[in-house]
C-alpha positions as CSV (number, residue, x, y, z in Angstrom):
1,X,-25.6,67.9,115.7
2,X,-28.9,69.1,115.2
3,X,-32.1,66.4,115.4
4,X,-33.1,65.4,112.2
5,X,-34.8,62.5,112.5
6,X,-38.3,63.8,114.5
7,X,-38.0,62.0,117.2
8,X,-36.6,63.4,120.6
9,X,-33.4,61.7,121.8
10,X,-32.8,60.6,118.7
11,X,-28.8,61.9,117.0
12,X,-27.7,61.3,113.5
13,X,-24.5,62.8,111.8
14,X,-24.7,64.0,108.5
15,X,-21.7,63.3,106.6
16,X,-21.0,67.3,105.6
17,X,-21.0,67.1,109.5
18,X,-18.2,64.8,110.0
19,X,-15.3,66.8,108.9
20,X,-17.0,69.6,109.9
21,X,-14.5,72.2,111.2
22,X,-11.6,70.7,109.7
23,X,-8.8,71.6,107.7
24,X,-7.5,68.8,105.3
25,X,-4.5,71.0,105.8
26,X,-4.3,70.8,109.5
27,X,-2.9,67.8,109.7
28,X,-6.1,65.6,108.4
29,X,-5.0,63.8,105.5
30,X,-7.3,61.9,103.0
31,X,-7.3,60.1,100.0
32,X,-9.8,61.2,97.8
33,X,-11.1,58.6,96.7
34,X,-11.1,57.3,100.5
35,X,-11.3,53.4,99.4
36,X,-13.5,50.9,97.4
37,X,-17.0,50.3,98.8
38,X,-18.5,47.2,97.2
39,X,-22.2,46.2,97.7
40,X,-23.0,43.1,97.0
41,X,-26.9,43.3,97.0
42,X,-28.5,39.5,96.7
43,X,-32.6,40.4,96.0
44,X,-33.4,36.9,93.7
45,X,-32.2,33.7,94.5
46,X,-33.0,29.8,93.0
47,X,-36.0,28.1,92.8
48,X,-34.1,25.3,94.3
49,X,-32.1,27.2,97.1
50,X,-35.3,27.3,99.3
51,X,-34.5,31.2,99.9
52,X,-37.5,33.9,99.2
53,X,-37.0,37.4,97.2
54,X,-35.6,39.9,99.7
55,X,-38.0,42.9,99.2
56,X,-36.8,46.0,99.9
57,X,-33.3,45.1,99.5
58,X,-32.8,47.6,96.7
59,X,-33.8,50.2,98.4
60,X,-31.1,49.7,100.9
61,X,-29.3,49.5,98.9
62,X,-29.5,52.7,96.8
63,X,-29.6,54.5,100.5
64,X,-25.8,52.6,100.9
65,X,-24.5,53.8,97.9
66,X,-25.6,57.4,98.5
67,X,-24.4,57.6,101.2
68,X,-21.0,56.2,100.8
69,X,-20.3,58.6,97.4
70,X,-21.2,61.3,99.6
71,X,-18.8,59.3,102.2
72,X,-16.0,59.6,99.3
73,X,-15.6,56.0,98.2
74,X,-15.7,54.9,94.8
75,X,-19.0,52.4,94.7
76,X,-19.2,49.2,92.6
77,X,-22.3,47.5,93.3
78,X,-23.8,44.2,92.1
79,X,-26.8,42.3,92.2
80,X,-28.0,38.8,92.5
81,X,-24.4,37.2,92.6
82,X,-24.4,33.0,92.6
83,X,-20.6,33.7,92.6
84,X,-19.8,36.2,95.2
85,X,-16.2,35.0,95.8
86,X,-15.5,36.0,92.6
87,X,-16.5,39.5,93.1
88,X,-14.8,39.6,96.6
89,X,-11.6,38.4,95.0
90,X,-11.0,40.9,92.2
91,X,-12.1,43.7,95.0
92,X,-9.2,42.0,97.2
93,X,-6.4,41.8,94.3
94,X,-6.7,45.3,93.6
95,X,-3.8,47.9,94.6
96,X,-5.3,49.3,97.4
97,X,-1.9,51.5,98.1
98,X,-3.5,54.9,97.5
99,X,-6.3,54.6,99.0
100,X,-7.1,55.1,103.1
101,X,-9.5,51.9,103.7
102,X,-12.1,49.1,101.9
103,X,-15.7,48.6,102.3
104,X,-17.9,45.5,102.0
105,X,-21.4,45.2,102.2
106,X,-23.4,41.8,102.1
107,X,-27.2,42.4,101.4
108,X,-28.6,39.0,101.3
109,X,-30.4,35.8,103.4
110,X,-27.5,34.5,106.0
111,X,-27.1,32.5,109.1
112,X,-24.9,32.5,112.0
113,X,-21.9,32.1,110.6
114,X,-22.4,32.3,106.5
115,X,-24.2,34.7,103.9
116,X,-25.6,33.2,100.6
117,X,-25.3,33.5,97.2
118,X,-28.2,33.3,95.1
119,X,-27.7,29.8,94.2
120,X,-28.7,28.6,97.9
121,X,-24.5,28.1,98.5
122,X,-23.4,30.0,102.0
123,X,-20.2,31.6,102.3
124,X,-18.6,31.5,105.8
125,X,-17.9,34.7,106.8
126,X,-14.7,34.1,108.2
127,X,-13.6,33.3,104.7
128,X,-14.8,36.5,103.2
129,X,-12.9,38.6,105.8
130,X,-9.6,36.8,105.6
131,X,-9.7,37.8,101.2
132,X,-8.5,41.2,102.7
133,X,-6.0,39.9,105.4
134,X,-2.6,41.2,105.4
135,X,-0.9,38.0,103.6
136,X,-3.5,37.8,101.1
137,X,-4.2,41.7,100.1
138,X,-1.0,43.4,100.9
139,X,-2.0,46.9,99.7
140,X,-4.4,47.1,103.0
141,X,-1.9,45.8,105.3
142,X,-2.3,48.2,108.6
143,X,-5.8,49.6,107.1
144,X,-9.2,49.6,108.2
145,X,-11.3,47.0,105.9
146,X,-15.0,47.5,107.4
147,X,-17.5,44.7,107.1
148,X,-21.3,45.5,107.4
149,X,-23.6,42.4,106.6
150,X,-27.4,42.9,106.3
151,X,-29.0,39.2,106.6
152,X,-31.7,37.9,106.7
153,X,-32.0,35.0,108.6
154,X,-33.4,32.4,106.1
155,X,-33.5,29.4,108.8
156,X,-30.8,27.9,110.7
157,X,-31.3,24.6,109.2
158,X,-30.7,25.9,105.9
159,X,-27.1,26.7,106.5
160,X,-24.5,23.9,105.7
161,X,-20.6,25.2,105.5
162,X,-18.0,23.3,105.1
């Protein structure tokens, strides 16, 4: 793929570029939509969490959810969530049969093992992924459910899971 960032050595794949040369036809079959891609995009949080305003967040954010429309995924994105697991389980008991895989993506202040809501409460991690386990969201049993979290590290001694 051609260069198209300036800098010499450095690749990037447009997404036109990723099917390029094939033939949905050929063998290459999609769903269209592909999945759900859910941002959960945490820019504000509480007074009495201790946790700063993530600047720049949102523009990260509007980058993700370009790119995955353009990616073929129907987008659902929310901001400033004190309940994420809420959000995470209506995604998760959704009938996912149709569709080819599931997105989340976590913009918010985290620690090693946890990401926040924007009530200061961290969410292990561990916990999120296993809302989309075989047992618990049948419909992506043998499916690719991709993870990406983006946070920022708000102090280790903030982060208390139980």
């Amino acid at each position: 793929p051609e260069n198209i960032s300036g800098r010499a050595g450095s690749h990037f794949v447009l997404p036109e570029q990723l099917l390029h040369g094939c033939n949905r036809a050929d063998g290459l079959r999609m769903a269209d939509p592909c999945g759900h891609c859910l941002i959960l995009n945490n820019v504000n949080f509480s007074r009495d969490s201790g946790l700063s305003t993530r600047e720049g967040s949102d523009i990260d954010c509007e980058k993700l959810q370009r790119r995955f429309k353009a990616l073929h995924f129907t987008v659902l994105t929310q901001r400033d969530l004190r309940e994420m697991v809420l959000e995470l389980l209506k995604l998760a008991q959704q009938d996912h049969s149709a569709l080819d895989c599931c997105i989340v993506i976590i913009l918010s202040h985290g620690c090693q093992v946890g990401v926040y809501g924007t009530d200061g409460k961290p969410i292990p991690i561990e916990k999120i992924v296993n809302y989309f386990n075989g047992s618990n969201c049948p419909s992506l049993r043998g499916k690719p459910k991709l993870f990406f979290i983006q946070a920022c590290g708000g102090g280790e001694s903030l982060c208390w899971l139980r």
